[in-house]
Phi, psi and omega in degrees: 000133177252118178254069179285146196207160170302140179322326175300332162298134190286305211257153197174104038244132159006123154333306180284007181278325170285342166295300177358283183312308190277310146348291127303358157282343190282325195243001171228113241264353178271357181272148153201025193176173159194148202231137199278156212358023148211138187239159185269166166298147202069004196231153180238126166321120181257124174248089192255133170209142193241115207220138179280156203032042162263138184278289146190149193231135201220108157254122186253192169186123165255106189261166154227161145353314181260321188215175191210132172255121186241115161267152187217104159250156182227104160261128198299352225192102192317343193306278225308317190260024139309302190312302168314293165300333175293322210286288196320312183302311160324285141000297176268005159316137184082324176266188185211123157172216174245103183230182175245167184299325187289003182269328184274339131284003161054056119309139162007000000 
């Protein structure tokens, strides 16, 4: 897995790279880990790299023997993820506790 985000980003590799990462350690059993830019057997690779004005790009690759499946998002822009905190704010008027994106979009 490859992460990329603007020099300015603090954290590395990215929440969303580790949720990623854990996501698939969850669904897939050839996984029990993942480790920032070298893995071990069983383990999925993290690659955080910081390139100036990228906003953030999350690649994944599922390779086999025969063939290799690449997911790719690219943000071209910060709007989204402005956006995604105004829908989260919204969202928590009223309420009290500790929640995730996935409370606010009512995921698993």
């Amino acid at each position: 897995m490859e992460e990329i985000h603007h020099t300015k980003k603090l954290d590395a590799p990215s929440g969303t790279a580790i949720t990623l990462a854990e996501g698939i350690i969850e669904n897939n059993k050839n996984y029990n880990a993942w480790k920032l830019d070298e893995g071990a057997e069983k383990t999925i690779p993290v690659v955080a790299k910081r390139i100036e004005d990228v906003p953030g790009t999350h690649t994944v690759n599922y390779k086999s023997d025969v063939d290799t499946i690449t997911i790719e998002h690219i943000a071209h822009n910060r709007q989204g993820f402005a956006l995604g905190a105004v829908v989260a704010a919204e969202w928590l008027v009223g309420k009290h506790g500790i929640f995730s994106m996935n409370d606010v979009l009512n995921i698993g």
